[in-house]
KOLFINU-489068 format. One line per 2 residues: number of its first residue (from 1); their letters; for each residue x, y, z of C-alpha. Coordinates in steps of 0.1 Angstrom, whole numbers, plus 5000, padded with zeros to 4 digits. Layout:
<rs>
NUM> A> X,Y,Z; ...;
</rs>
This chain:
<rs>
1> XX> 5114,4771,4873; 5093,4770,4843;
3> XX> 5064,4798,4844; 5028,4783,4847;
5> XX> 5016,4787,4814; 4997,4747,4811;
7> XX> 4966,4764,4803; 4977,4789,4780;
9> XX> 4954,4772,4753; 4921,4777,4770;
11> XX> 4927,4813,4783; 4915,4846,4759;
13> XX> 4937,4866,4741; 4942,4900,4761;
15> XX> 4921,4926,4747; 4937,4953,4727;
17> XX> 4931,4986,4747; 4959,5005,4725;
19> XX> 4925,5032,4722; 4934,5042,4756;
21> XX> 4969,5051,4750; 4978,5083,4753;
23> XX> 4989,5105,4718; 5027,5109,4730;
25> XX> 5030,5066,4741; 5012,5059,4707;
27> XX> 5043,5077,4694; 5071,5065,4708;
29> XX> 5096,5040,4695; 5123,5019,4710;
31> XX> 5157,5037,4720; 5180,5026,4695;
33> XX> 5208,5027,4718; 5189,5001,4741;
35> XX> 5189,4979,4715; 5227,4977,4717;
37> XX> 5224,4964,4748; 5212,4926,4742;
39> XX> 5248,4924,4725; 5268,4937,4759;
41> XX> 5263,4906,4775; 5276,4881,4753;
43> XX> 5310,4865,4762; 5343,4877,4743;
45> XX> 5325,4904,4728; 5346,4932,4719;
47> XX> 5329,4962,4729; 5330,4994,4708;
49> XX> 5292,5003,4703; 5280,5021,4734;
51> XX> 5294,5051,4750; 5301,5030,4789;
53> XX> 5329,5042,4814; 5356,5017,4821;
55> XX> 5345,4995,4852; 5373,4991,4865;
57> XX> 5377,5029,4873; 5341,5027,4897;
59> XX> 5354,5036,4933; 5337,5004,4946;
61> XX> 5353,4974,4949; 5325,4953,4966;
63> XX> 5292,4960,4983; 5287,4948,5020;
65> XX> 5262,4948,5044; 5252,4927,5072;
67> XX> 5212,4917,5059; 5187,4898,5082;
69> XX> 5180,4859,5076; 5144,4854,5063;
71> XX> 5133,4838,5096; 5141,4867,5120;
73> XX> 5105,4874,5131; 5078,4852,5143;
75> XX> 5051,4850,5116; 5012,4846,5128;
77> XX> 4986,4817,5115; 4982,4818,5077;
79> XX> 4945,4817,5076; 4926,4840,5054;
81> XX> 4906,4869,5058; 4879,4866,5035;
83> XX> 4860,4845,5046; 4863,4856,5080;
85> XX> 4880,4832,5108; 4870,4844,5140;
87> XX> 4889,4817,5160; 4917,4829,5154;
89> XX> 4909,4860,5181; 4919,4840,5208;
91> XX> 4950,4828,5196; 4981,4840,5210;
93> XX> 5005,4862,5189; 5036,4866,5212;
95> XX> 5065,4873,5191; 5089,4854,5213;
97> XX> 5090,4817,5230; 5115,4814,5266;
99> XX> 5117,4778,5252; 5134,4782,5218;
101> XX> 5173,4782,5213; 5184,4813,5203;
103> XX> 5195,4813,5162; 5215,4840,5146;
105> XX> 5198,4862,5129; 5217,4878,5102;
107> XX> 5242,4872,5075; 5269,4889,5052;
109> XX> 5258,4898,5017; 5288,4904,4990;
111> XX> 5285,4919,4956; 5323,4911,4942;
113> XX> 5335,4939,4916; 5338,4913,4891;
115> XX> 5320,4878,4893; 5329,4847,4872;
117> XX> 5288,4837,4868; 5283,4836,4833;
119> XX> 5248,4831,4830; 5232,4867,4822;
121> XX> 5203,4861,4848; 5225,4846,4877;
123> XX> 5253,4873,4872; 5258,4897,4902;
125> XX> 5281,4924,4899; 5296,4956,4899;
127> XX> 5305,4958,4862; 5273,4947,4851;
129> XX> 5250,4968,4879; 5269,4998,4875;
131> XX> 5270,4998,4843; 5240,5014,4815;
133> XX> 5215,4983,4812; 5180,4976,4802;
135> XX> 5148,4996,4809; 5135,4963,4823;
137> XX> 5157,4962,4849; 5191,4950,4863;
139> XX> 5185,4909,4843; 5189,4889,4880;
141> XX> 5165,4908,4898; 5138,4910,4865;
143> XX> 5143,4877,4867; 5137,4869,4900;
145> XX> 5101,4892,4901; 5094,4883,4868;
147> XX> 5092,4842,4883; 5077,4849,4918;
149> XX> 5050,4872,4901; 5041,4850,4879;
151> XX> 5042,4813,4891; 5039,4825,4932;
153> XX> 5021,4860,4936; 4994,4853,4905;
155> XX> 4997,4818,4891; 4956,4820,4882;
157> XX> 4965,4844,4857; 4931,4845,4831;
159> XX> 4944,4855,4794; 4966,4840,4771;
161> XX> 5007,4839,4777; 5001,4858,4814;
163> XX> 5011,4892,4825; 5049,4908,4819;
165> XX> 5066,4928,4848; 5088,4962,4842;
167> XX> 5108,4975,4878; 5100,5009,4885;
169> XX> 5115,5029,4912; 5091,5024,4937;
171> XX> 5050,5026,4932; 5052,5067,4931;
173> XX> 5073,5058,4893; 5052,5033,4885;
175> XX> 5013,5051,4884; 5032,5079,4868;
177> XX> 5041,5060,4840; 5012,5045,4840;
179> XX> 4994,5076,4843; 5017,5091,4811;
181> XX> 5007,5063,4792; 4971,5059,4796;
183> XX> 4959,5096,4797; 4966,5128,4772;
185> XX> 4971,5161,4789; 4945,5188,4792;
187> XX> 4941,5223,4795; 4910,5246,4800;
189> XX> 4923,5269,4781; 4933,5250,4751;
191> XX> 4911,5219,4747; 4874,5215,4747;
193> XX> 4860,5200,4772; 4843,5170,4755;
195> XX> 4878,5157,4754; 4887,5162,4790;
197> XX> 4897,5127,4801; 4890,5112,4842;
199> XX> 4907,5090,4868; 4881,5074,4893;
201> XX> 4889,5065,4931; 4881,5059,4963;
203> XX> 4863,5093,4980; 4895,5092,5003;
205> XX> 4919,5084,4984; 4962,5083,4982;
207> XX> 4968,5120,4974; 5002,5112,4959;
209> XX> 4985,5097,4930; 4959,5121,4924;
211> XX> 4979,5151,4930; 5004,5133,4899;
213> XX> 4970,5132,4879; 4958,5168,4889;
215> XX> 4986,5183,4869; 4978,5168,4836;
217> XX> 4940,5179,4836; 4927,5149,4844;
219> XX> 4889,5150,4859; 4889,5135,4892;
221> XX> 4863,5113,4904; 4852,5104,4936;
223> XX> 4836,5069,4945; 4820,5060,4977;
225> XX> 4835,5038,4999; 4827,5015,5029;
227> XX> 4849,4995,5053; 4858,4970,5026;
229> XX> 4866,4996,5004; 4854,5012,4967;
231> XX> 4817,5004,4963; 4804,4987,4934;
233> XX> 4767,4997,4935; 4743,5020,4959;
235> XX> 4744,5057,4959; 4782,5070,4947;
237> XX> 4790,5033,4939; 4809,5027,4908;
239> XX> 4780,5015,4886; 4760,5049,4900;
241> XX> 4790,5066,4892; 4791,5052,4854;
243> XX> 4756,5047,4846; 4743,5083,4853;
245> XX> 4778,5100,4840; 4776,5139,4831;
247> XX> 4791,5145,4798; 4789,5180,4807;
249> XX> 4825,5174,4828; 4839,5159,4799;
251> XX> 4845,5121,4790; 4835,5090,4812;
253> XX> 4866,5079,4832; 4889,5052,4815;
255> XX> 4908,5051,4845; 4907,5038,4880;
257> XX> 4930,5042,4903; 4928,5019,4934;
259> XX> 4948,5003,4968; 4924,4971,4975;
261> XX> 4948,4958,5006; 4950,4979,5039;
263> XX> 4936,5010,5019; 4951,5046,5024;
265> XX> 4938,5055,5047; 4907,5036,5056;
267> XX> 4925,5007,5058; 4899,4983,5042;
269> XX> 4905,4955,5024; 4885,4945,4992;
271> XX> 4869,4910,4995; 4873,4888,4963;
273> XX> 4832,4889,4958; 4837,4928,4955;
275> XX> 4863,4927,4932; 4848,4902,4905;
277> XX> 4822,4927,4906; 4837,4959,4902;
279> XX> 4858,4944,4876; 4828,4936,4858;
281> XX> 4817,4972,4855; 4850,4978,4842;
283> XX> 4850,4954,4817; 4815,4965,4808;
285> XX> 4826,5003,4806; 4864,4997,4792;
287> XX> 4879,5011,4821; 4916,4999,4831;
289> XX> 4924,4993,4868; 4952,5005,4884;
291> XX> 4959,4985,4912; 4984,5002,4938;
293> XX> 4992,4970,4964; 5020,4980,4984;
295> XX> 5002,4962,5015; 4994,4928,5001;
297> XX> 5011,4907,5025; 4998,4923,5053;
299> XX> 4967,4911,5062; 4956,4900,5096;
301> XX> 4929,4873,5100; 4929,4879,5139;
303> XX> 4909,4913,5129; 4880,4894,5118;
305> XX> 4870,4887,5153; 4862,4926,5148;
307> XX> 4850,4932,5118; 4811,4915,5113;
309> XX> 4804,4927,5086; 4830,4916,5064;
311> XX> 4810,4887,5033; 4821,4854,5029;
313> XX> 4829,4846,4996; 4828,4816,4974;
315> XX> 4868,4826,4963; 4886,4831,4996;
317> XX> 4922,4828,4985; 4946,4829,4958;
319> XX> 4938,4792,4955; 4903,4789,4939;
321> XX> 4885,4761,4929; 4902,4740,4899;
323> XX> 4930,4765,4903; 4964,4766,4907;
325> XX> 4984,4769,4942; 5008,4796,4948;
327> XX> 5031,4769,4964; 5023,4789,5003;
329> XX> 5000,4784,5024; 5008,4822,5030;
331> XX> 5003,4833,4997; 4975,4812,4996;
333> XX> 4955,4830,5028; 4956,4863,5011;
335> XX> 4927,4881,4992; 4942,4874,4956;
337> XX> 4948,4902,4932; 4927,4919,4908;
339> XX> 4950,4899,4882; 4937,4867,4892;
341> XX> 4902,4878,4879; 4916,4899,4849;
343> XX> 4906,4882,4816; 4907,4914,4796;
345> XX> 4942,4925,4804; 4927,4954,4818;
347> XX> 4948,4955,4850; 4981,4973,4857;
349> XX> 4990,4961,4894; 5021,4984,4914;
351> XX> 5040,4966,4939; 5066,4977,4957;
353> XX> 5098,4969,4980; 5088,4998,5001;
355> XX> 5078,4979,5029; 5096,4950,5027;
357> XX> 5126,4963,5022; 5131,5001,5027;
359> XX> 5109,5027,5014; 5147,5047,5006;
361> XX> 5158,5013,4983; 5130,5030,4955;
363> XX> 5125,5002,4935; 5091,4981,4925;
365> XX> 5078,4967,4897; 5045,4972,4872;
367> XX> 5027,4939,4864; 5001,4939,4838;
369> XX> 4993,4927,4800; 5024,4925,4778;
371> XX> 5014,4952,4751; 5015,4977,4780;
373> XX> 5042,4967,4794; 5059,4976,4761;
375> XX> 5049,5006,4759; 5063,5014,4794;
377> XX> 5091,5003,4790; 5093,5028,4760;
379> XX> 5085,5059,4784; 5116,5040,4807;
381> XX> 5138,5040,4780; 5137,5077,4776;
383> XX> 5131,5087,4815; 5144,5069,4845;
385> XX> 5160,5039,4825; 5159,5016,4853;
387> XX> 5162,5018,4890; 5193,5021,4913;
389> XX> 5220,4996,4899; 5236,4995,4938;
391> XX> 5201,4990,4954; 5198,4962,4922;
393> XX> 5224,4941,4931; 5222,4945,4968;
395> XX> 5190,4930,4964; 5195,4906,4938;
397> XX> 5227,4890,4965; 5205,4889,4990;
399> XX> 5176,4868,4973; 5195,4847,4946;
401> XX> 5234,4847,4958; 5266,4836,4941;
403> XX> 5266,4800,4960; 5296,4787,4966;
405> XX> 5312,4792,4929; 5343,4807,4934;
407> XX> 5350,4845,4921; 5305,4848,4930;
409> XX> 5292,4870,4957; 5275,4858,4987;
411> XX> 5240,4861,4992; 5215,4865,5022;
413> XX> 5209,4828,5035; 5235,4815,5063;
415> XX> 5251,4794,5038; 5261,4820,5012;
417> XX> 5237,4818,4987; 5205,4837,4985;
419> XX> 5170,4837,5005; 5153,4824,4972;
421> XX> 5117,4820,4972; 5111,4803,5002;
423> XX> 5133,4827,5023; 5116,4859,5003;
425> XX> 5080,4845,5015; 5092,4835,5050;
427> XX> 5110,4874,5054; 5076,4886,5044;
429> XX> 5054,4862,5067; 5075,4870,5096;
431> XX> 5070,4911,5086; 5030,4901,5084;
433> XX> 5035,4891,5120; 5053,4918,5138;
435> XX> 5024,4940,5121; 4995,4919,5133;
437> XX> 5010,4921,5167; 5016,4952,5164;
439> XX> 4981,4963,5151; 4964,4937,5184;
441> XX> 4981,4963,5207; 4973,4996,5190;
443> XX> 4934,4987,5182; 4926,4972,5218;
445> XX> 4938,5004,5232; 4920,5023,5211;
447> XX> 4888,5000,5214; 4891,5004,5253;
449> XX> 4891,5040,5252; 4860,5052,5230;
451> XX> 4836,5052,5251; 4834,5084,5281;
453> XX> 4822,5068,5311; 4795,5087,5337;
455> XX> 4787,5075,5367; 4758,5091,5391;
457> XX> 4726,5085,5411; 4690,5096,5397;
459> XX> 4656,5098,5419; 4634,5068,5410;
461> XX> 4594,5080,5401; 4579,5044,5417;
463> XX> 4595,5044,5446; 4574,5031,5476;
465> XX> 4577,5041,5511; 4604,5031,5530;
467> XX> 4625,5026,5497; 4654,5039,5486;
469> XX> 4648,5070,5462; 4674,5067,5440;
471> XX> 4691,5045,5411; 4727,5042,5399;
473> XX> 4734,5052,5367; 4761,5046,5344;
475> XX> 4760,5067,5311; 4786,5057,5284;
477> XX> 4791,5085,5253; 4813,5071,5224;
479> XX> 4838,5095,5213; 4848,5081,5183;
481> XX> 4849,5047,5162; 4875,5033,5143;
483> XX> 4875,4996,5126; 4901,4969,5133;
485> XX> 4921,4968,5098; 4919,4936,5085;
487> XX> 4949,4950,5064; 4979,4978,5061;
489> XX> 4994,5000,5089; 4965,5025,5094;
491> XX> 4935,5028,5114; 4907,5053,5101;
493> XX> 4890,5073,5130; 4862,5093,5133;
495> XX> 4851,5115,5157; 4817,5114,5173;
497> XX> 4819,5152,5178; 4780,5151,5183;
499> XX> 4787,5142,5216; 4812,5170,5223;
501> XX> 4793,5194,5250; 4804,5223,5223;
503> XX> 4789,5207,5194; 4761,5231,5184;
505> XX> 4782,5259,5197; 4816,5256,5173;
507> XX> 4811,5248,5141; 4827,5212,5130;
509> XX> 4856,5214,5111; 4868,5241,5137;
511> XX> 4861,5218,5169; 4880,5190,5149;
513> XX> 4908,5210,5140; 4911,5218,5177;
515> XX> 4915,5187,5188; 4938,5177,5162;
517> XX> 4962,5208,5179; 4950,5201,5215;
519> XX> 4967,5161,5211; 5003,5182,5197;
521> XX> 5005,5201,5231; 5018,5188,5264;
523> XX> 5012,5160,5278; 4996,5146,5246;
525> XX> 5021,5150,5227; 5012,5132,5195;
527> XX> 5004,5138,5159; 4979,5121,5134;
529> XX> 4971,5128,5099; 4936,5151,5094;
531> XX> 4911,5129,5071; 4915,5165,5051;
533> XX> 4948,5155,5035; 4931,5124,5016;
535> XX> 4899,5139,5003; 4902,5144,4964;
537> XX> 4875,5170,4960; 4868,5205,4977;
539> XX> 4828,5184,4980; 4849,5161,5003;
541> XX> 4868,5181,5021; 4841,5205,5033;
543> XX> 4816,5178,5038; 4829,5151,5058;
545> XX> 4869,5148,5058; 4872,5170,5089;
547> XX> 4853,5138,5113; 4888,5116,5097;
549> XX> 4922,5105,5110; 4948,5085,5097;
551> XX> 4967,5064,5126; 4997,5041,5115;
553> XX> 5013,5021,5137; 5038,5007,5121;
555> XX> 5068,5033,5121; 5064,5044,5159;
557> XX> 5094,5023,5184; 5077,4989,5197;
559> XX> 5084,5002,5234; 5067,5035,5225;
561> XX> 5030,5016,5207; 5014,5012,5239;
563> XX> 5023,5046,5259; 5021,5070,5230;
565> XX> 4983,5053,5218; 4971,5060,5259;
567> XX> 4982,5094,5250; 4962,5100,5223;
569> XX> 4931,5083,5237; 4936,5105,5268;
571> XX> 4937,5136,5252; 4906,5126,5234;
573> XX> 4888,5118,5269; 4904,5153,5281;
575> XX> 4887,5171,5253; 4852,5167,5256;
577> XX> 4848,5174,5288; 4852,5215,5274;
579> XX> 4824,5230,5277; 4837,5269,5271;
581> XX> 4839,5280,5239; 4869,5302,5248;
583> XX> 4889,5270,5258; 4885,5262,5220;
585> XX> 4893,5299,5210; 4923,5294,5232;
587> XX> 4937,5262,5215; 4935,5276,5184;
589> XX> 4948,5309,5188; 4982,5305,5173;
591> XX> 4968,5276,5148; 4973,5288,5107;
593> XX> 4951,5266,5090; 4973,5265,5058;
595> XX> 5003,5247,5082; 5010,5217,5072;
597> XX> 5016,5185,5088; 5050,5182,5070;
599> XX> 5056,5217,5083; 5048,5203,5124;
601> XX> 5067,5174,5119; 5098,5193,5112;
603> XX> 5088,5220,5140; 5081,5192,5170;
605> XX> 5093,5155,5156; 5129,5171,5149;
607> XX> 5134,5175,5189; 5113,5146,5198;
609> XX> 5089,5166,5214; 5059,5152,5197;
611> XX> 5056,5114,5187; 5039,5107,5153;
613> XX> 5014,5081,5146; 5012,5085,5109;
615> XX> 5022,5067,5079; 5047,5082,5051;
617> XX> 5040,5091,5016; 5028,5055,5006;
</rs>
């Protein structure tokens, strides 16, 4: 399929942001080995140039493995959540029908030793993946993102010739790279601080990221948030942020680091009106956008019901007016991209097979403006080279397949060759479902159990003779709010310790931090990430992060969703009803503040003694 380039002639030229590379990427210069390698691939060449074991001495003769069929799970409506479509909250999500004929629901993927495909971009095999190859990536599977992110994921792409893909291994690779690229190091005690450079990002924010940015000296910089996500005006918003900058901390930020869809760990999910004008500030202040979308398929319309306050928009979908379809109607739904608004080429967008395949496969791509992509693929060249060659190929069978040409592989559909696009989009719109469903459960448990209910009689002041004195009363108390996600696998709770009876008797981060213990101990029994982990300032932490937790429900068993989230909203229903100061004392008396949550899940998941709701490291 030819790329959608039709309206190449009326799109800008990128803009030349070279200025923001860093001194060492300005530097570097294509591997001179690599360069070898555009040679290894053409037939009957007789190969003495590059320094490659022999083949047929690899210990593999194939790669097996029984792999799902795209249309295992049950996907949910495709209709999109900005703008909202409340109707949708009383449709039905049940994952399975009594009525339909059971299907098979897997398939056997082959990668041969040696294949007989001589096409470079439809080869699949072990010589070839095992072998040295380009900092691109493994050529079938380049190929295979390169074409879906271009004509499928972003086909309103706004400059000149579109955007250029690299594969990382996984989105932790790829805003390192990114990070190497588009910042210089610096040190307090060697530089001044007029130079000191700065990332911006949400005010709780993927630590991951900013702890691979800490290292290098970078100046990190909070921006407020509400339940959409990063704000783009008020108090703390981005253009407060920018406008009112204090040169005394060093430069402005040339950097933003973001995650738009199912945000970690607030879970919001940037509407299309915010983006156009967030990236306008960045345009305004030359500031490139790192866009960190590992949850971009899963949004969940049937949250709007939920969320009121979420704005309509006049560009509600990847399709927008006199643009181009993505050729799904699931693609379609989805809040597009901050490429589909980038007419700069100011955007560098991680994605990831994390979640769609297996966080352990490491492999994702970079999309963004071909100049930087370049230079990328430069720091590749001289670092990780390219991902996994057996997680490669395994996933290249599965998507494109050998067919029926004999001496090929066999891919992932039931027929031998691979999912392609269709079956790619229909694995990840039945994953989009299970999640949705998953998420219903979770949040109306939650939502059902936030409020403390009192019930009691009070003497009425009016009463006249002969009537009865007294009134019942009902008093409800909410212990802590949460929205419905309209996107990810976390839910963002805070706690209304104002209403705890010990509220003006601990002080707050201490009466948090015992509750977060009290729901680890018996019969609770379940662990959630403290809001403390994702605040990227000490202002932050001390402040406000202690209120927070992170919930995910996506890695807990299905059977397990339900009983485990009663848990947790009974042992928040259980705690404030202390009213002894000593009971807190108590909770807290073998409790190190400096244990981690890594630590306690070692300690209590490694038994399976304590059941964690929380999400892993992206």
């Amino acid at each position: 399929m030819a790329d959608n380039d039709n309206d190449n002639g009326r799109l800008p030229e990128p803009k030349d942001l070279t200025h923001h590379l860093s001194q060492v990427t300005r530097n570097r210069v294509a591997s001179s080995m690599k360069q070898f390698y555009q040679y290894f691939m053409l037939p009957g060449i007789g190969q003495f140039a590059g320094g490659l074991p022999n083949a047929y001495y690899f210990p593999f003769d194939t790669l097996e493995a029984k792999s799902a069929l795209p249309n295992r799970w049950k996907p949910t409506p495709n209709k999109p959540v900005d703008p909202p479509y409340e109707q949708l909250a009383s449709t039905s999500l049940a994952s399975d029908s009594t009525t339909e004929k059971p299907e098979p629901t897997s398939s056997n993927v082959v990668v041969p030793h040696f294949s007989s495909e001589v096409d470079p971009l439809r080869k699949i095999d072990l010589d070839t993946a095992l072998q040295y190859g380009t900092a691109q990536g493994y050529p079938p599977m380049y190929y295979f993102v390169r074409q879906f992110t271009r004509n499928h994921m972003h086909p309103n792409h706004r400059y000149q010739g579109g955007p250029e893909i690299i594969l990382t291994c996984g989105s932790t690779d790829g805003f390192s790279k990114a990070f190497t690229a588009l910042s210089n190091e610096w040190s307090e005690e060697r530089d001044l601080i007029k130079d000191r450079e700065g990332l911006l990002c949400e005010e709780f924010a993927y630590m991951n990221a900013i702890q691979a940015a800490k290292p290098r000296g970078l100046n990190i910089v909070p921006v407020a948030i509400d339940d959409e996500g990063m704000k783009a005006d008020g108090k703390g918003g981005l253009e407060d942020v920018l406008a009112n900058w204090d040169y005394s901390k060093g430069r402005r930020p040339h950097l933003l680091y973001t995650v738009t869809i199912g945000q970690n760990p607030t879970s919001g999910v940037l509407s299309a009106q915010r983006r156009q004008e967030i990236y306008a500030l960045c345009s305004k202040y030359d500031i490139v956008i790192i866009e960190d979308d590992p949850y971009w398929y899963l949004q969940y319309p049937t949250a709007n019901a939920k969320k009121r306050n979420f704005p309509e928009s006049s560009t509600s979908s990847s399709t927008e007016p006199n643009g181009k379809s993505s050729g799904y109607a699931f693609l379609d739904s989805l809040v597009p991209s901050y490429i589909s608004f980038d007419t700069d080429g100011r955007v560098i967008r991680l994605d990831t097979f994390s979640k769609t395949i297996a966080p352990g496969c490491r492999l994702g791509w970079i999309t963004a403006q071909p100049a930087l992509v370049e230079r990328i693929l430069r720091i590749t060249e001289t670092s990780t080279q390219q991902p996994s060659g057996f997680v490669q190929a395994t996933i290249a069978e599965l998507v494109l397949g050998g067919g029926s040409k004999a001496g090929n592989g066999t891919g992932g559909a039931r027929d031998g060759s691979g999912w392609g696009f269709d079956g790619w989009v229909r694995w990840i719109e039945g994953l989009r479902g299970n999640y949705e469903r998953r998420m219903n459960t979770f949040c109306a448990i939650l939502d059902d159990g936030q409020w403390a209910v009192k019930t009691g009689r009070r003497r009425s002041l009016g009463r006249e003779e002969g009537e009865d004195g007294e009134w019942s009363v009902v008093e409800k108390t909410r212990l802590y709010s949460f929205e419905w996600p309209l996107g990810g696998m976390f839910v963002w709770l805070g706690l209304n310790l104002e209403a705890h009876p010990l509220w003006r008797k601990v002080p707050p981060a201490r009466l948090a931090r015992a509750q977060w213990v009290f729901w680890t101990t018996e019969p609770y029994r379940v662990l959630v990430t403290p809001g403390s982990l994702f605040a990227p300032s000490e202002e932050i932490r001390e402040k406000k992060s202690w209120r927070f937790f992170r919930m995910c429900f996506a890695a807990i068993n299905e059977d397990q969703l339900a009983p485990t989230t009663q848990r947790f909203v009974d042992g928040v229903q259980k705690f404030f009803t202390f009213k002894d100061v000593a009971k807190i004392d108590e909770i807290l008396k073998d409790d190190d503040p400096g244990f981690g949550v890594q630590q306690v899940m070692q300690l209590e998941v490694g038994d399976h003694r304590t059941t964690a709701i929380m999400g892993g490291p992206c």
